[in-house]
C-alpha positions, 0 to 999 in steps of 0.5 A: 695700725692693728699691730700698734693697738696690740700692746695697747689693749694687752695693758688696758685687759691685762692690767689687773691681772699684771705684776703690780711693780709694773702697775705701780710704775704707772704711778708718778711716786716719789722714790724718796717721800715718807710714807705715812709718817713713818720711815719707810720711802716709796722707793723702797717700796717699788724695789720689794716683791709685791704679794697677792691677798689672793682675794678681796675685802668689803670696804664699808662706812664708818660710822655715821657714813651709811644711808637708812640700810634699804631692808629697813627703808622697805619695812618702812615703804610696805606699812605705809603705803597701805595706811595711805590709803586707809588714811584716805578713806577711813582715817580713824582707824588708823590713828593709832598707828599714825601716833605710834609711827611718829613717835618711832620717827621722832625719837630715831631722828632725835637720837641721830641728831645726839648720837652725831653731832650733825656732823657734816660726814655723818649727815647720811645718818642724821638727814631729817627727810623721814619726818614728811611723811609722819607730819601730814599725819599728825596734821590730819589726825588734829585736824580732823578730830577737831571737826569729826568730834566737835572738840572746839564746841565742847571746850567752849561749853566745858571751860567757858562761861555761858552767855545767856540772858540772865532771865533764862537761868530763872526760867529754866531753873525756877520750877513753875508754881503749878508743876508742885500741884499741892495748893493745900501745903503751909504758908511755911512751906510755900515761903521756904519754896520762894525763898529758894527759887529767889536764891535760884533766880539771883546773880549767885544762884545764877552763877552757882548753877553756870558753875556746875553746869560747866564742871559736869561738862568739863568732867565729860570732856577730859574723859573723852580720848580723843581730846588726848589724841588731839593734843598729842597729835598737835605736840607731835606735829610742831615737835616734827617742824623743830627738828625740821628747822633744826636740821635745816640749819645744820645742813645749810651750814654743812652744805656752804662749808669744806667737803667732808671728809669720810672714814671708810674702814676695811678688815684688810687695812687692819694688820699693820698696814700705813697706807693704801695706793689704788688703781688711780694713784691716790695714797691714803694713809691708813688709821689703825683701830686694833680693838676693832681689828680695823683699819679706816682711810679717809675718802673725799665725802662727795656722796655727803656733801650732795645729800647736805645739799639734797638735806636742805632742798628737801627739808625746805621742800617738805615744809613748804608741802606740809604748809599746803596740806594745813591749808587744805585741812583747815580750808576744804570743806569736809564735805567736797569730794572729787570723784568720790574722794574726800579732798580735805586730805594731806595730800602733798605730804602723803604722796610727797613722803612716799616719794622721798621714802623711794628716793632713799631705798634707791640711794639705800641700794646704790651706796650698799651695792658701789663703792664710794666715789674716790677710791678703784676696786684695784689696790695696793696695800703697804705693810711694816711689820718687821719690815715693809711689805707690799701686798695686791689686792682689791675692794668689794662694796660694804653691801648690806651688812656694811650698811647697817653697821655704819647706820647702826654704829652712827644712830647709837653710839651715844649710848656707849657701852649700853650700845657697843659694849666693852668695846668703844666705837672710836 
């Protein structure tokens, strides 16, 4: 039996390290199929001597197919953890900040969507999970300022008319006859006195003085900041929700479609090779790119495919946090605390946010350290030059250089050469 388990353990420790004739042998080829449409048969192939790279290759996403690269994903993490708590305790002096990181948010998520299309492969770069965090912002900043700064009252003094009894304009405006203390002035000037206090006191001095009374507190209004900053706070907020749904959609529709499928490229595939075979028997033909000096082979996107599936329940989850925390804004008492704490805070979407940020640093971590799900580290490349050749080789994770190209490439590429240069990004 230990004798019989010899040969055996010999191939499952040496095979790496075997000649890859005997390897490729393993694999059920058919001598007389083409390779990658081109006229050379995998029979020819198996008889030639097979070559060592004498090391091996990064393969890493193309673009659109990486997650938010995990040192951005931990940028983000460290400004925002703290000013989850000033948010907690002293909101205003974070408004600013909430303002500015939103509008960051916003426009990155915005061109992902232009730059990819929603493409099904590309949903990596384009998941909308990022905007949780920064709609509880923008819903706390609104709300609040509405009752800390008594916004509704001011409006209504400023842009409605007032509805006092019509007497009480006269008796505030029409100046009692002792107050002028001059009994010894001309009949003339006592008739032009109740003349004007007449005007004062009729249905159009009336309204003559409601007018200015209101324009003076409209002026005092629109000079207040935090009028602005409640309007802004509330675009934003419903801009966040637009694009929440948007992408809601087109991740459903990804999700219930055909499996993605993924280019990955690596600067091996790229002098004239046609096709790859790895450890598991599985051919790719490979997609030459000689203005990049790259060559790309199409993966299975199983990783895409759960992050369409993940897209849809987060985002749907996300909303559904984000129409607690309005309830709590708008329902909670200003004044309730629990345990010293003000509990008219966005909490869901706070806590709910920072959770989903974490998610995405592991997964950051994950995908730029493993190679993609479909294809072993063990692989022949096969080459036509002048003639066919066959070289042995291996694949190392894209890491985080190849993840931020691949996040990169798929945020911008709609801005062509202001982006790539003269070199297109095909």
């Amino acid at each position: 039996m230990a004798v019989s388990l010899i040969p055996l353990l010999f191939t499952v420790v040496l095979f790496p390290f075997r000649s890859a004739a005997l390897s490729l042998d393993l694999c059920p080829l058919n001598a007389t199929d083409f390779i990658s449409n081109t006229n050379v048969t995998w029979g020819a192939i198996l008889d030639l001597p097979i070559r060592d790279l004498g090391g091996s290759s990064y393969l890493r996403p193309d673009i659109g197919g990486a997650l938010l690269p995990y040192v951005y994903t931990i940028i983000i993490l460290i400004a925002h953890i703290p000013i989850v708590v000033i948010r907690v305790v002293r909101w205003q002096k974070v408004q600013t900040w909430c303002l500015a990181a939103t509008v960051l948010t916003l426009a990155v998520t915005i061109q992902g969507f232009v730059s990819t299309q929603f493409a099904p492969e590309k949903i990596l770069t384009w998941t909308p999970l990022l905007l949780v965090i920064d709609a509880g912002s923008m819903a706390q900043v609104f709300f609040l300022i509405i009752e800390d700064e008594k916004v509704v009252a001011n409006f209504n003094n400023a842009f409605r008319p007032s509805r006092k009894p019509e007497g009480s304009i006269l008796l505030e405006a029409a100046p009692n006859a002792d107050q002028y203390g001059d009994f010894r002035r001309s009949q003339e000037s006592k008739l032009d006195e109740i003349t004007r206090v007449e005007e004062v006191g009729s249905p159009r001095g009336r309204r003559k003085s409601s007018q200015a009374t209101m324009a003076s507190a409209r002026m005092a209004f629109l000079k207040h900041d935090t009028f602005y900053v409640a309007i802004l706070s509330a675009l934003l907020f419903i801009a966040i929700i637009v694009l929440q749904i948007l992408g809601l959609t087109r991740a459903l529709r990804g999700a219930n479609g055909d499996m993605p499928q993924a280019p990955w490229c690596a600067p091996v595939f790229q002098p004239f090779g046609i096709a790859v075979l790895d450890g598991d028997c599985t051919i790719y033909n490979i997609q030459q790119n000689f203005v990049k000096g790259i060559g790309c082979i199409i993966i299975p996107g199983t990783r895409q495919m759960s992050w369409l599936k993940g897209t849809v329940a987060g985002t749907a989850l996300g909303l559904v946090l984000e129409a607690i925390d309005v309830c709590l804004l708008t329902m909670v008492h200003s004044k309730t605390r629990w345990r010293g704490m003000k509990m008219r805070r966005p909490w869901c979407t706070m806590f709910g946010g920072l959770a989903l940020l974490g998610l995405i640093l592991i997964y950051g971590i994950s995908y730029a350290s493993t190679l993609p799900p479909g294809i072993s580290e063990k692989v022949w490349i096969v080459q036509n030059i002048d003639e066919p050749t066959i070289w042995s080789g291996g694949l190392t994770p894209a890491g985080l250089r190849g993840a931020m190209i691949g996040w990169n490439d798929g945020i911008f590429s709609s801005w062509g050469e202001l982006y790539s240069g003269s070199t297109p990004l095909m």
